[in-house]
N, C-alpha and C positions, 0 to 999 in steps of 0.2 A: 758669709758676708763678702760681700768683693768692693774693694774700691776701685775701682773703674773709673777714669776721670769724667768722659765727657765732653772732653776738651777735642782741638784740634793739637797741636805739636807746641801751642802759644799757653801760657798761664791765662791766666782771668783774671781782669783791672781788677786793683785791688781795694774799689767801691761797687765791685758786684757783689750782692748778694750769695752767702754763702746757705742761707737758713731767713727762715721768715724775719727773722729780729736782729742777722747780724750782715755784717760785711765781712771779707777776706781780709780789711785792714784791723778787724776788731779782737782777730787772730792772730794776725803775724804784728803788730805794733801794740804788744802788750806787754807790762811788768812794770816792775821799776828797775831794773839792769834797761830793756829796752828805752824807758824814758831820758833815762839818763843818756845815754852814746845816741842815739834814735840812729843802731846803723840798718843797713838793708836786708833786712830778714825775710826776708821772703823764700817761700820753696822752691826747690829746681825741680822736684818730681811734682808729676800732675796726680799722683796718688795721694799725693798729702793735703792737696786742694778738694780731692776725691772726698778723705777722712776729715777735711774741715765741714762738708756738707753731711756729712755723717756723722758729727759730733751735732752738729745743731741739730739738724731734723730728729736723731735720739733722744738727745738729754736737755740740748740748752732752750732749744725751742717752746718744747713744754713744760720747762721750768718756769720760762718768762709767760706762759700763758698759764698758769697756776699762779706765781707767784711775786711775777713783775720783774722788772728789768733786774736784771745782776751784774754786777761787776767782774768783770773779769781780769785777775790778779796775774794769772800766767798762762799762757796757752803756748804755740807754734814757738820754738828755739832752734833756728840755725845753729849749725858747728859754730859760726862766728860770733851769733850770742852767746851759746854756750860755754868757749872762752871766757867772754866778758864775767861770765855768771862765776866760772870758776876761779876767778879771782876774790872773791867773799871768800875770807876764811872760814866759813859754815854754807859751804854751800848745798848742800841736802842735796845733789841730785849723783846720778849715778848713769852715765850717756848711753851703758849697753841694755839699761834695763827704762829708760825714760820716755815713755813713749808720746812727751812735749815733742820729742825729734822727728817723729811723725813718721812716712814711709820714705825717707831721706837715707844714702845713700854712703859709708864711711869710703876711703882711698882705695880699699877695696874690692869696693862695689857689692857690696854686704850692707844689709840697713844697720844704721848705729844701733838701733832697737828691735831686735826679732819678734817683738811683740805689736808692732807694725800700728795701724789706728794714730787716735791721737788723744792728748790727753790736755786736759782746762781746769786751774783752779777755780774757782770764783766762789763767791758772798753775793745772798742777796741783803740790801741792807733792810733793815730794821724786821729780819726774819733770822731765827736762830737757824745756825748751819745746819743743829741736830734734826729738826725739822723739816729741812730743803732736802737732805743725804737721806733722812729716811721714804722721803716720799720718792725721791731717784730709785733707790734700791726697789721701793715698788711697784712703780710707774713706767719706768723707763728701761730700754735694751743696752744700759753700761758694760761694758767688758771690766774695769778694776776702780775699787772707792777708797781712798785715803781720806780716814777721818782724823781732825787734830784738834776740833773743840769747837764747842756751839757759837763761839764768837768768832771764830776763825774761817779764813776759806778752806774748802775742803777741794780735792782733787778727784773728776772723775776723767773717765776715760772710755769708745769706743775701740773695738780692733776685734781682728777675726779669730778667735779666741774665746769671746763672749763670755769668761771666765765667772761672772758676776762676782767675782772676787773681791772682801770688803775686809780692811786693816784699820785699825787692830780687829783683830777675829773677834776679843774678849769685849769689845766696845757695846757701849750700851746698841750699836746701829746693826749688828748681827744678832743680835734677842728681840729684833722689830718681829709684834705678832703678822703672822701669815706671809713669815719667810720658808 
């Protein structure tokens, strides 16, 4: 898979369409850390706008046409979210392995996440997650799946890797027939 932008040298407004069902804004102004501060998250690489049209056209697009629109609880996290986020004293995320950071760039010049893509919680409402995660795992070209419970949103993620990797292993969502 290659992310390729597309682009000219300029980002893309951030009410263009990324995916049949979403915008660029429905990616980078997501959370509740982003609700709260609403600072300016948006990407500097045109790869991660690449892997925003690549998480939708994989996963979330035909999720929303299977199963109806979803909410989306966490996607795209600048370093400068990510701060914000690491201030939660439980903050669950880990910046070199988080590929919310998308194909973004550390002082470096090294992506924060060598596992490149991008990754989006979401919940469809009045759909159990087990449900929505197992039909992902069968339907769709995900690189990694964090399940955390049929009420909860779960995390998936595209990137070049395609690892179809699904956590917990032991979860009922890795004993889905005709895995």
């Amino acid at each position: 898979m290659s992310f390729s932008h597309g682009y000219s040298s300029n980002s893309p407004p951030l009410n263009d369409r990324c995916g049949r069902h979403y915008k660029y804004r429905h990616l980078i102004e997501c959370g509740e850390t982003w609700r709260g501060d609403q600072i300016d998250n948006r990407p500097q690489r045109l790869e991660t706008y690449a892997a925003m049209r690549e998480l939708c056209q994989r996963v979330l697009d035909p999720v929303v046409d299977r199963f109806g629109p979803a909410d989306l609880t966490y996607a795209f996290v600048s370093a400068a979210l990510d701060r914000l986020v690491h201030l939660n004293p439980y903050p669950r995320t880990v910046r070199h392995l988080d590929q919310h950071a998308g194909c973004e760039l550390n002082r470096e010049g090294r992506p924060y996440c060598s596992r490149l893509g991008l990754a989006v919680d979401f919940k469809v409402p009045g759909v159990s997650s087990l449900v929505v995660a197992q039909w992902v795992i069968q339907n769709t070209g995900f690189d990694r799946l964090y399940f955390y419970g049929a009420d909860r949103p779960f995390h998936v993620s595209v990137g070049p890797e395609n690892s179809r990797g699904v956590w917990p292993p032991s979860s009922r969502l890795a004993r889905t027939p005709g895995l």
